[in-house]
Backbone bond lengths (Angstrom), bond angles and torsions (degrees), N, CA, C in turn:
res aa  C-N    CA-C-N  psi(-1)  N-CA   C-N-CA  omega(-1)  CA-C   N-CA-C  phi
1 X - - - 1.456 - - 1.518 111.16 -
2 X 1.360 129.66 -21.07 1.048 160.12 -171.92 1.821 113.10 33.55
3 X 1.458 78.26 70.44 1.998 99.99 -174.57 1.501 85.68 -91.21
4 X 1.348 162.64 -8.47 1.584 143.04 -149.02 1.351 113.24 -74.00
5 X 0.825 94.45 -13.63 2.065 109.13 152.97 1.289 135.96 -53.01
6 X 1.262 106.53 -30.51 1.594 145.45 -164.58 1.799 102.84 -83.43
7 X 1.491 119.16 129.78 1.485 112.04 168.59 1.788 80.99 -117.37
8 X 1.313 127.33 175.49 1.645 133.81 -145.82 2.012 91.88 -161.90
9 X 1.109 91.01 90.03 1.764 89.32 166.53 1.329 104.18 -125.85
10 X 1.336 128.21 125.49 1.959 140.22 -158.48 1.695 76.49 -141.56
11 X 1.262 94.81 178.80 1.546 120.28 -176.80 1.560 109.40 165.07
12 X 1.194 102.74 -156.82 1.643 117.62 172.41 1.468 99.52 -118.24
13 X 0.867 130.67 179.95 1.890 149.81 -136.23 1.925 81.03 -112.96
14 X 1.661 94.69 143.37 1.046 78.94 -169.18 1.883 150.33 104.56
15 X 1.053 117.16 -28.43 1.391 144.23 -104.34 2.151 88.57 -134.99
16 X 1.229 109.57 -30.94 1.266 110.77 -161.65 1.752 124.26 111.08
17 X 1.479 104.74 -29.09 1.633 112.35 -156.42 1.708 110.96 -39.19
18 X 1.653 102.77 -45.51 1.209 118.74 -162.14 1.936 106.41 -58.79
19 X 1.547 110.29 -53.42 1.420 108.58 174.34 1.486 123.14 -77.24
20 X 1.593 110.88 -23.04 1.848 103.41 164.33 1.325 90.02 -47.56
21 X 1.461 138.01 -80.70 1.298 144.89 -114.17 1.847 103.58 -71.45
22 X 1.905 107.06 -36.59 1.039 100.81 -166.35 1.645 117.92 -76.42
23 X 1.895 94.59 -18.16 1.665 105.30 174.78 1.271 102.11 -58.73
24 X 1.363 129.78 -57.39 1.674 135.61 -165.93 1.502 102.25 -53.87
25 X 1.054 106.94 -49.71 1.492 112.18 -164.95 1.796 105.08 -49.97
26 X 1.577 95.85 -54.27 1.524 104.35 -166.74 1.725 108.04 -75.93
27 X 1.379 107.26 -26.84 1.652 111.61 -175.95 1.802 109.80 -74.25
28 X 1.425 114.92 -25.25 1.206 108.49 -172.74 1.598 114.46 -130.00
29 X 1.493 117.22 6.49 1.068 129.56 167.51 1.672 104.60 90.23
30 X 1.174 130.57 28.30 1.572 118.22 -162.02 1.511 75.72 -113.58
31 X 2.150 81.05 170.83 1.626 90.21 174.87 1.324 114.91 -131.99
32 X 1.793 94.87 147.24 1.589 111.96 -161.24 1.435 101.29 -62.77
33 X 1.294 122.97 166.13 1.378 148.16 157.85 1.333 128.53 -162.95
34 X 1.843 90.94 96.89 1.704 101.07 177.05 1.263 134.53 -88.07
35 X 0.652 120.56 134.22 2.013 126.25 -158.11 1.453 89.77 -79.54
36 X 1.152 151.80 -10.23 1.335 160.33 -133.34 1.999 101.47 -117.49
37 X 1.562 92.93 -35.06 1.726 104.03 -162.92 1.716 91.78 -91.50
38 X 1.220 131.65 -27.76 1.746 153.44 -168.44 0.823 94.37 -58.14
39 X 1.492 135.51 -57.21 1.428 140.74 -106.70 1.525 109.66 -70.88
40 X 1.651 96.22 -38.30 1.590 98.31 -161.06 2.302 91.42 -104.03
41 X 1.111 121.49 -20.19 1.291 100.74 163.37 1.598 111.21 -70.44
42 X 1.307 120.31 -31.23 1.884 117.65 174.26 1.841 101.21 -56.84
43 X 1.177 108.13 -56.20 1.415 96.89 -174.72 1.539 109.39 -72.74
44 X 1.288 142.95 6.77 1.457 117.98 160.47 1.436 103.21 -103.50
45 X 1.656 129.42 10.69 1.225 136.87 169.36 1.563 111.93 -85.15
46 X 1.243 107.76 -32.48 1.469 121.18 -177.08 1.641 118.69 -78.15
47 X 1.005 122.41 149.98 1.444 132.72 159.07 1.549 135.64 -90.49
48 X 0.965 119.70 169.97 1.957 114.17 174.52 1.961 100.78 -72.54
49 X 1.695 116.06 -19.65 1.517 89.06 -150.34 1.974 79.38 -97.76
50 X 1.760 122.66 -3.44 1.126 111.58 -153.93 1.511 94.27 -81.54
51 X 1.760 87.75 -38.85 1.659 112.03 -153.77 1.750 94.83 -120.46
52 X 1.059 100.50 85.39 1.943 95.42 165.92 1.287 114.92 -78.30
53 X 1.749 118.44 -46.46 1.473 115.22 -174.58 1.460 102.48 -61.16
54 X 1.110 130.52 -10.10 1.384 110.09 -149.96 2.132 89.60 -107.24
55 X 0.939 100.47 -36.36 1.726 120.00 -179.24 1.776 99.90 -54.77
56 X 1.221 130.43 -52.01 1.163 143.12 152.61 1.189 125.17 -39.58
57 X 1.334 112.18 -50.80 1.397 120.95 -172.45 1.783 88.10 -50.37
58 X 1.445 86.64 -80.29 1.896 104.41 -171.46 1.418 113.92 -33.98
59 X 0.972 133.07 -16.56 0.806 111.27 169.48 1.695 130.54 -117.85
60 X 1.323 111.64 33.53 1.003 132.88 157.57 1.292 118.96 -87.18
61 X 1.875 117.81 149.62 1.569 117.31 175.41 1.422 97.45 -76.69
62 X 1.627 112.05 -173.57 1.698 114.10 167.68 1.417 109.19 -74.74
63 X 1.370 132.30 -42.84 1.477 111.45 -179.89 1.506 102.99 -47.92
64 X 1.355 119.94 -74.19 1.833 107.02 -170.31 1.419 117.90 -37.53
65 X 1.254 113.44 -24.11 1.517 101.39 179.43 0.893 113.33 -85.92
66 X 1.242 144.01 -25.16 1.367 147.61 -138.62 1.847 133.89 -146.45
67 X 1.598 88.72 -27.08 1.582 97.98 156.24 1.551 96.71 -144.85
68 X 1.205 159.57 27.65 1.229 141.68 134.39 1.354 130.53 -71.22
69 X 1.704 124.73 -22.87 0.977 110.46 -178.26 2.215 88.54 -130.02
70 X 1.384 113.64 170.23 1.433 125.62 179.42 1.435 110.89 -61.72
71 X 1.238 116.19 164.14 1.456 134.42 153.63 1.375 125.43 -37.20
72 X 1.593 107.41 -44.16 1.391 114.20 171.03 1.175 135.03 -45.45
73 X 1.837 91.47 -67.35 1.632 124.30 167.13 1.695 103.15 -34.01
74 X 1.661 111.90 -63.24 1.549 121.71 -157.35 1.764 80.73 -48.63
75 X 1.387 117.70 -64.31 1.639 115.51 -147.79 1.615 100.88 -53.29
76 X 1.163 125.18 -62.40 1.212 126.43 -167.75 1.515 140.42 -80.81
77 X 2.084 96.05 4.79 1.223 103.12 163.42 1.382 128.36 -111.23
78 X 1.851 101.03 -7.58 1.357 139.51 -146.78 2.257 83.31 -70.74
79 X 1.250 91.35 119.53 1.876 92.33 -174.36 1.527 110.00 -82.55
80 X 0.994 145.00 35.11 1.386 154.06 141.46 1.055 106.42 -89.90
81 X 1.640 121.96 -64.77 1.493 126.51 167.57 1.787 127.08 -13.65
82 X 1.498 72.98 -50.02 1.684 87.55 -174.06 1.775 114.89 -92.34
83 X 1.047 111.66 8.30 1.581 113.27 179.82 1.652 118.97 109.69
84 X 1.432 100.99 -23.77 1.720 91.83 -148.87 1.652 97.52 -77.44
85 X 1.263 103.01 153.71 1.679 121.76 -153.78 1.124 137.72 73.72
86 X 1.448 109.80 9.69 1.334 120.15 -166.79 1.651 98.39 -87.63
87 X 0.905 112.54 -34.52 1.848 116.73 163.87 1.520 125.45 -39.44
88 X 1.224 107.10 -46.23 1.502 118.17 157.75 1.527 123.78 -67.83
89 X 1.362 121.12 -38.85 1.161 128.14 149.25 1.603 130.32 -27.65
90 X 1.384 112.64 -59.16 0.960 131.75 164.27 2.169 112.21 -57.52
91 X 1.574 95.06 -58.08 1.611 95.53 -161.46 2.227 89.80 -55.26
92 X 1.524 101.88 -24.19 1.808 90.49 -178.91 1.200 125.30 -60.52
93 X 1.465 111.02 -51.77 1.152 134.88 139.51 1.581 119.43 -4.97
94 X 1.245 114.82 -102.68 1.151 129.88 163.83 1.583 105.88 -8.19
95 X 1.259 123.74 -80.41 1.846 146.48 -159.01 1.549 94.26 -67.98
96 X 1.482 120.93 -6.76 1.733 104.61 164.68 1.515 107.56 -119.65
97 X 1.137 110.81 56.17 1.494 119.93 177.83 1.828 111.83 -96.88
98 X 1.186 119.07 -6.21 1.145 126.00 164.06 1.648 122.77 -82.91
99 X 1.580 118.26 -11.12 1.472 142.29 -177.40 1.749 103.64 -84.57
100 X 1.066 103.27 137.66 1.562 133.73 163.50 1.713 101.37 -10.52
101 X 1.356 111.86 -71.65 1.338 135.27 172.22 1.286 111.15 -174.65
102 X 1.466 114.90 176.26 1.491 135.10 -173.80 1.158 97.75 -112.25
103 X 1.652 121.47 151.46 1.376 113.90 147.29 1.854 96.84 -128.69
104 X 1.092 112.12 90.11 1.437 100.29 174.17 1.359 123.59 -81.75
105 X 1.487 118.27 167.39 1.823 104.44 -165.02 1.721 105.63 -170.72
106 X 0.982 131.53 177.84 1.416 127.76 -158.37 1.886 124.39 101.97
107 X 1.025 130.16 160.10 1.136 157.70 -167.35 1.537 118.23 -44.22
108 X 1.816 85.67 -52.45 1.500 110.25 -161.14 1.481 112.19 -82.61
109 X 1.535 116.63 -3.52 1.662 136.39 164.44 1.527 105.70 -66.36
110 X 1.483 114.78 79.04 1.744 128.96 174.74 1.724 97.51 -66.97
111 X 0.845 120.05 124.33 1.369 134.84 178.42 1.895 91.46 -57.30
112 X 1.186 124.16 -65.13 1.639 119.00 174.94 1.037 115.81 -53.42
113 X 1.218 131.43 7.88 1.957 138.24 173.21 1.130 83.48 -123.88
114 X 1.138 146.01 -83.95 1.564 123.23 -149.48 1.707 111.85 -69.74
115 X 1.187 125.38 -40.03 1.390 147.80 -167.22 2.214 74.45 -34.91
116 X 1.427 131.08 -81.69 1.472 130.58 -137.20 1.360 94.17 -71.91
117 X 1.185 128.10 -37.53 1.696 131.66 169.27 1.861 109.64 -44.61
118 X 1.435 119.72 -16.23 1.493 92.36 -172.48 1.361 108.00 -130.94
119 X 1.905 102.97 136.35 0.831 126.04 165.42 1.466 129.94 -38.57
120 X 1.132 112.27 -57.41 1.625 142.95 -171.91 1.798 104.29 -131.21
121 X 1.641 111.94 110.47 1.043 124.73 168.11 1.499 125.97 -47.98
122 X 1.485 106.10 -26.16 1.391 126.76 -155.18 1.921 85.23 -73.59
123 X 1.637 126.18 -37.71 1.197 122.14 -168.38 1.487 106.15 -59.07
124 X 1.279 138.48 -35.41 1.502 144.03 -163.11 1.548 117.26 -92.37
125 X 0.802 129.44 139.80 1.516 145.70 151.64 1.668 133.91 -151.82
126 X 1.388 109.21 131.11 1.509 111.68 -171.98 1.782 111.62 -112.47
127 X 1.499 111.10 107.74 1.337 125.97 -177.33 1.759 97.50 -48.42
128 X 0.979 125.28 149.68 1.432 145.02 157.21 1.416 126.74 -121.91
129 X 1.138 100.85 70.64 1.878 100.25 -178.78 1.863 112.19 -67.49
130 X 1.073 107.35 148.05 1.200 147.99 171.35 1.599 98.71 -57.09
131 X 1.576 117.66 139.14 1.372 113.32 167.77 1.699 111.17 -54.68
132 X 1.025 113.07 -36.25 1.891 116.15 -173.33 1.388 97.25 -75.58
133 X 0.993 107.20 -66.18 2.001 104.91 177.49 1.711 98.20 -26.01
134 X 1.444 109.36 -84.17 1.032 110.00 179.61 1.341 129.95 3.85
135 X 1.366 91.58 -87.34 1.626 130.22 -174.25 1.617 98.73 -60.20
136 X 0.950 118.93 -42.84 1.952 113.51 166.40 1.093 116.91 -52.79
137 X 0.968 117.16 -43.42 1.529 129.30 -153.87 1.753 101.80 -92.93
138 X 0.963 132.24 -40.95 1.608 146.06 161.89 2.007 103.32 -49.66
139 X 1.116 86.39 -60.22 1.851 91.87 179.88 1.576 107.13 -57.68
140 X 1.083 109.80 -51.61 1.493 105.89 175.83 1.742 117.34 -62.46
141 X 0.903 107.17 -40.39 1.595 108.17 165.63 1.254 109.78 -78.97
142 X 1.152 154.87 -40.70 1.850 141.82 -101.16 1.223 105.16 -21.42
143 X 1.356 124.03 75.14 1.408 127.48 137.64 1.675 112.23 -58.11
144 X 1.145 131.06 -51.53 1.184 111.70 -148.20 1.753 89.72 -84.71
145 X 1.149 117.36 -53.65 1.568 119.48 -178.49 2.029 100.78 -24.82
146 X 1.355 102.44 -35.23 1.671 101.94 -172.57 1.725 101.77 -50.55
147 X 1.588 115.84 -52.26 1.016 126.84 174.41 1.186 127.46 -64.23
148 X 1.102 119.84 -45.71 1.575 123.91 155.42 1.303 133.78 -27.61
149 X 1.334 93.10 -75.37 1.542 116.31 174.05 1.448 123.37 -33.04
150 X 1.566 104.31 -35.69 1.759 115.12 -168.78 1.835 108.58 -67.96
151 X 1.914 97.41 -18.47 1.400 93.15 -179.82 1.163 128.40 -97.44
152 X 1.530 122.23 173.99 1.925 119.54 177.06 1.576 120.42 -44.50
153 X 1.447 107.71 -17.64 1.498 106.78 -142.17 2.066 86.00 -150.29
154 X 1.342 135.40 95.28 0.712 112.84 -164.31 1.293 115.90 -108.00
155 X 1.472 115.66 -24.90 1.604 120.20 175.43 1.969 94.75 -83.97
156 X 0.960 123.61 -5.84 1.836 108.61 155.56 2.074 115.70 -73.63
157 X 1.044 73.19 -37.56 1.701 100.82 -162.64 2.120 93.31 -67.22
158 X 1.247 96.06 -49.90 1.800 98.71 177.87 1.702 107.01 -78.34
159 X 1.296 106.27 -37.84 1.755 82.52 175.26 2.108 114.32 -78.22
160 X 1.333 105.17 -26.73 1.373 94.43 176.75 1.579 117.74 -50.01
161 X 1.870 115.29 -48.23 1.145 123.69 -175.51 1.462 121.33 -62.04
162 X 1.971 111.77 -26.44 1.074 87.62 157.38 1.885 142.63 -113.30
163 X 1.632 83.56 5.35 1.423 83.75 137.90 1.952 152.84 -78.89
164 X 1.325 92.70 9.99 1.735 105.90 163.41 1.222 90.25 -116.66
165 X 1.398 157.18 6.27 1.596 147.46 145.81 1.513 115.07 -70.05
166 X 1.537 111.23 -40.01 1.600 106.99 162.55 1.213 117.87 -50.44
167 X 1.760 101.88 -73.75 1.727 103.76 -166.07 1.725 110.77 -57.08
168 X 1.499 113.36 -20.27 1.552 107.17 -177.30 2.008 115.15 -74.81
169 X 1.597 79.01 -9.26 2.112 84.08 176.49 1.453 93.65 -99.58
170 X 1.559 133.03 -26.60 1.048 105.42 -171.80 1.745 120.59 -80.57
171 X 1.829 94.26 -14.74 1.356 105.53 173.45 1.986 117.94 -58.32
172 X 1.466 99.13 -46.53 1.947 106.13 -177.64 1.417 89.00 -84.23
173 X 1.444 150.32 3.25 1.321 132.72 135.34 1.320 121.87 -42.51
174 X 1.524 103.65 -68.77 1.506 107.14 174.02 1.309 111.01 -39.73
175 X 1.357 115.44 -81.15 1.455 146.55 -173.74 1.979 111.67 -5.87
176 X 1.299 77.14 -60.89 2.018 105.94 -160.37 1.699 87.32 -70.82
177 X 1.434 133.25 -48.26 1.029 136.69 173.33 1.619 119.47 -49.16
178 X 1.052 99.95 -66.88 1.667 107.14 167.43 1.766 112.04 -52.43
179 X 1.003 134.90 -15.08 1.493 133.46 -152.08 1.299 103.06 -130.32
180 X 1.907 109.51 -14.60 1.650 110.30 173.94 1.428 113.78 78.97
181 X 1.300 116.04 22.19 1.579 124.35 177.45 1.187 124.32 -95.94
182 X 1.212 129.05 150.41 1.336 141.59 -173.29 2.023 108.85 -77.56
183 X 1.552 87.82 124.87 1.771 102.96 171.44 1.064 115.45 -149.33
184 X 1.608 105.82 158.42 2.176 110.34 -176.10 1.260 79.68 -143.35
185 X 1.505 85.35 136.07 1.697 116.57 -171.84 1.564 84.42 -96.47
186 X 1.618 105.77 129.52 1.073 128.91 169.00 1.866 125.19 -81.14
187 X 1.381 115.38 87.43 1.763 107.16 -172.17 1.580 88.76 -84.74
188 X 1.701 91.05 -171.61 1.489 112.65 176.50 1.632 105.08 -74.72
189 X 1.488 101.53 -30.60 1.771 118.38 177.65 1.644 114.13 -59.17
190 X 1.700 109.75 -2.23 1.823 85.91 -148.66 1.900 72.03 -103.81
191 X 1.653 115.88 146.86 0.841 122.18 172.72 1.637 111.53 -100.14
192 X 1.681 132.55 164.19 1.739 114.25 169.94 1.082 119.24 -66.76
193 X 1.614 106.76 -7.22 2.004 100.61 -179.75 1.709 97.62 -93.05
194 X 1.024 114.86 -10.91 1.724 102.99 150.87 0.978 127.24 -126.23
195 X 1.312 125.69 35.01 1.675 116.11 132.87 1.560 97.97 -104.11
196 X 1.100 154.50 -22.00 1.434 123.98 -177.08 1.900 104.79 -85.86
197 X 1.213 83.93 11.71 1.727 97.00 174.61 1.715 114.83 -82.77
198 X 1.266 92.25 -40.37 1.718 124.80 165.47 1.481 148.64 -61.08
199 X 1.622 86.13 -34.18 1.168 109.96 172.81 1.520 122.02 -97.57
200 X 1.828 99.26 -37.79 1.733 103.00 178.03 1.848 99.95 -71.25
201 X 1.215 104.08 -10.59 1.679 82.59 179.58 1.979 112.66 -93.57
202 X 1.138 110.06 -30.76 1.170 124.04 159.48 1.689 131.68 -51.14
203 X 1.318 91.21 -31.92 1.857 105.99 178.06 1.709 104.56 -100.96
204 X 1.365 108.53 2.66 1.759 108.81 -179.50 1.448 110.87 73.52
205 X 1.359 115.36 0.62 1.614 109.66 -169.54 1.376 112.12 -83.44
206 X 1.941 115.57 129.63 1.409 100.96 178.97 1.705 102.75 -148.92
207 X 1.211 127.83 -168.75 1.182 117.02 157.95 1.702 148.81 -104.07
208 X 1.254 126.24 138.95 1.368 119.39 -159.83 1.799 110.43 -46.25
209 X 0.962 127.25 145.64 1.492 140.86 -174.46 1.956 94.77 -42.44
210 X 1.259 127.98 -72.34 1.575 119.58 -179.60 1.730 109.29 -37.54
211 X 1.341 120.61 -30.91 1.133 111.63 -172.03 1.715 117.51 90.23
212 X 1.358 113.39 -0.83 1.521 113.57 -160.51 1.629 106.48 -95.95
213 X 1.499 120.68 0.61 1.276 112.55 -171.33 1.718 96.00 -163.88
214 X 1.485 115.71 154.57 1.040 113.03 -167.61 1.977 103.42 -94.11
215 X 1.210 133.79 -152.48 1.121 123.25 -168.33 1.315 121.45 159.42
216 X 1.188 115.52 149.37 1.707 115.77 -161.26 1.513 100.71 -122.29
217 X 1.411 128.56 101.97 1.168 137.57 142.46 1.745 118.63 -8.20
């Protein structure tokens, strides 16, 4: 496929991925790619027969998404969840293979889609935040409240979402386990100077002996 260009940080929402990625990016000169910024050029790339969950999705208001049907439903119909667009992901991927490196990162990195893409395990890792992590990390942004908010009912509407954000970390818990992949459990304890502590040792990245430039093993 010739992704070996590619570094692979997935997680659950929340999780850190987005600021590891932008430290790496800026510490070693590579370039970011968030599946997060895609989202809406993948869906005018996509179709109803490629992408059904996702055709559905859209066309639902926020109550149906968000307080009409359970947590469950959201996880297991939710069309990222399930892969679709991840093909484009890849073809992006792919078309920056002439660049320094990638560090791509976001949600929509299914450990069973990326898992056959890699050469070297050492390139991948999926953050696992902690319900409190989580929930810190949301307050400090209110990202999700953005989503929330749009509905009738909004503190129903914010605990449903992050109850399909649990079970969806506890799902790439399983997942990464079964598949032999690399993860750092995210506490309230873990600070970014130790997880990018974690990660540069995990991705082989370090610096040349003078110290004057950074460098990829």
């Amino acid at each position: 496929m010739g992704l070996e260009h590619v570094y692979w940080i997935g997680g659950g929402s929340g999780g850190g991925k987005s600021t590891i990625t932008r430290l790496l990016a800026e510490r070693y000169g590579l370039r970011p790619y968030a599946t997060d910024d895609v989202m809406g050029d993948h869906m005018r790339r996509s179709d109803p027969e490629t992408a059904p969950l996702l055709h559905e999705f859209a066309a639902m208001d926020m109550d149906e998404r968000w307080l009409n049907r359970s947590p469950e439903t959201m996880l297991d119909t939710f069309h990222w969840y399930r892969g679709e667009g991840f093909d484009l992901m890849v073809e992006d991927l792919a078309s920056m293979a002439g660049e320094p490196g990638v560090v791509a990162e976001g949600f929509r990195l299914l450990p069973s889609l990326v898992r056959p893409l890699l050469t070297d395990l050492n390139r991948a890792v999926w953050l696992l935040p902690s319900p409190e992590f989580r929930s810190a990390a949301f307050e400090s942004r209110g990202s999700l409240w953005s989503i929330a908010g749009k509905t009738s009912d909004p503190p129903r509407a914010l605990e449903n979402l992050l109850a399909r954000d649990a079970m969806f970390t506890d799902r790439l818990r399983e997942e990464t386990s079964r598949l032999g992949l690399h993860t750092i459990e995210m506490s309230p304890t873990m600070t970014i100077t130790d997880l990018e502590a974690q990660v540069i040792d995990l991705f082989g990245l370090s610096t040349d002996p003078s110290g004057s430039r950074w460098m990829m093993e």
